[in-house]
C-alpha positions as CSV (number, residue, x, y, z in Angstrom):
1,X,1.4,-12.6,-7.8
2,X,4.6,-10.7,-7.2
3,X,4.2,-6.7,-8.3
4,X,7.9,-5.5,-9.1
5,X,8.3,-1.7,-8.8
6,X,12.0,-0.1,-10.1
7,X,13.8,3.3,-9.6
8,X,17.0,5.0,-9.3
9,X,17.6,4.8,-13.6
10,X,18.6,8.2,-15.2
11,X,21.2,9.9,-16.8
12,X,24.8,9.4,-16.5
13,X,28.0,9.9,-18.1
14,X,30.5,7.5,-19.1
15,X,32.4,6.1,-16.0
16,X,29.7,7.1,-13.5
17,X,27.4,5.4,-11.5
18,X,23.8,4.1,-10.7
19,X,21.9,2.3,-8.7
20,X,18.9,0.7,-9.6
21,X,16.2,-0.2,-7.4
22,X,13.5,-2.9,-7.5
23,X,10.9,-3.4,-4.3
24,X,8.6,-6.8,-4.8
25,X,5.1,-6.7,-3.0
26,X,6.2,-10.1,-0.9
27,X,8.9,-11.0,0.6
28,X,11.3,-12.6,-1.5
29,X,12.6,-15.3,0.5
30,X,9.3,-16.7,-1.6
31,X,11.0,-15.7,-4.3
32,X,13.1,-18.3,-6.2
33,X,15.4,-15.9,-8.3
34,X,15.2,-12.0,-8.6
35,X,17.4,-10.0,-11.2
36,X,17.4,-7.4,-13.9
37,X,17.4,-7.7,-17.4
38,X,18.0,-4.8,-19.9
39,X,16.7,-3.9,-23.8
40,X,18.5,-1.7,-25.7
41,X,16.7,0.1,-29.0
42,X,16.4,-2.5,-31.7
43,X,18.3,-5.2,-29.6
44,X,16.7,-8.3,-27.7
45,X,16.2,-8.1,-24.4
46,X,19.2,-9.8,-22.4
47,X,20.1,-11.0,-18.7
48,X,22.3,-8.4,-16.4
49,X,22.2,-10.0,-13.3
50,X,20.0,-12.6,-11.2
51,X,20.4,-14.0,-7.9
52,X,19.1,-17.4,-7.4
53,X,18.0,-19.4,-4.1
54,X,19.3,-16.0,-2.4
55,X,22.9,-16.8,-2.9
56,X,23.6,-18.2,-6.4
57,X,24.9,-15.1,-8.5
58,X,25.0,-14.7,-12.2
59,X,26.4,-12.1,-14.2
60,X,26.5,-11.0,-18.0
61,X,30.2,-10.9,-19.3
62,X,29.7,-7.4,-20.4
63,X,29.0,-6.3,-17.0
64,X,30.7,-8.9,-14.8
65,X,33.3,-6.8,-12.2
66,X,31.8,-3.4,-13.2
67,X,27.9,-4.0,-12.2
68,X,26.7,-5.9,-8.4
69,X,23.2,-7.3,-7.4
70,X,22.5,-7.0,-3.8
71,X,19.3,-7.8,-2.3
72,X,17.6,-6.3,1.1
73,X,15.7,-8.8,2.7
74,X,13.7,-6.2,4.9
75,X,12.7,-3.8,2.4
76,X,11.8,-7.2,-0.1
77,X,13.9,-5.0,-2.3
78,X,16.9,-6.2,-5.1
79,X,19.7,-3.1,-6.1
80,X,21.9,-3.5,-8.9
81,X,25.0,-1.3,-8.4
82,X,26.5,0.0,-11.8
83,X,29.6,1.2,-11.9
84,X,32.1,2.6,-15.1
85,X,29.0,2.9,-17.1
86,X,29.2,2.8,-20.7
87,X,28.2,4.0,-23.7
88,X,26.7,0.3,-24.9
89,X,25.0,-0.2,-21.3
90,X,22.2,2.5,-22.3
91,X,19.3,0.5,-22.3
92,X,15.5,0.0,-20.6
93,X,16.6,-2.3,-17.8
94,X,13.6,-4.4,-16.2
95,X,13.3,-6.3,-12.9
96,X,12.4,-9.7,-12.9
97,X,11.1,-12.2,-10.2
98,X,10.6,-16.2,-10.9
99,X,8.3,-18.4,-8.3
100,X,8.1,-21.8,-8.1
101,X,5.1,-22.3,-5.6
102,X,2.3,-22.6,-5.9
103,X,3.4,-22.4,-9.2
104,X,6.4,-21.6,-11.6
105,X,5.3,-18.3,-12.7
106,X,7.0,-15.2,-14.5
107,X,6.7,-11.3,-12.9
108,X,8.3,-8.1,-14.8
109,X,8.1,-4.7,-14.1
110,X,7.4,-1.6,-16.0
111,X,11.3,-1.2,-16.5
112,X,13.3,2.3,-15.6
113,X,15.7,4.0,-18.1
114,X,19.2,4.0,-18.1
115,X,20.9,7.1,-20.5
116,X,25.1,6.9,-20.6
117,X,26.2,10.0,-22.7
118,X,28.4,12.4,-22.6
């Protein structure tokens, strides 16, 4: 089991910044891939950005150059850096965790809001 807690999501205008938080309840050097996802009103929920075997990075075209994921080993915690917000990045954005032992297994959490307006 891997417990995912987020923070840091808010209120922004266009062109500020955020950073998101995410602390996992082990260490996640037993974690195969961590990264944040995001679901905007009425719109599937899609990948932001997900680092894999702790140095394999992904990003989503729409954010790729304006968002970073970092990742603190000590404080088993993943950051996503967003920067020149937009309007279209408004959204519920989720951490997510993937294991592979024991087991392949799945972990979310409860997701932190992320408002751009002016």
């Amino acid at each position: 089991q891997v417990q995912l807690v987020e923070s840091g999501g808010g209120l922004v205008q266009p062109g500020g910044s955020l950073r998101l938080s995410c602390a996992a309840s082990r260490s996640i050097f037993s974690i195969y891939s961590m990264g944040w996802y995001r679901q905007a009103p009425g719109k599937q929920r899609e990948l932001v950005a997900v680092i894999s075997s702790g140095s394999s990075y992904n990003y989503a075209d729409s954010v790729e150059g304006r968002f970073t994921i970092a990742t603190d080993n000590a404080k088993n915690t993943v950051y996503l850096q967003m920067n020149s917000l937009k309007l279209e990045d408004t959204a519920v954005y989720y951490c997510n965790a993937k294991i592979v032992v024991p087991s392949r297994a799945e972990f979310w959490g409860k997701g932190t809001q992320v408002t751009v307006s002016s």
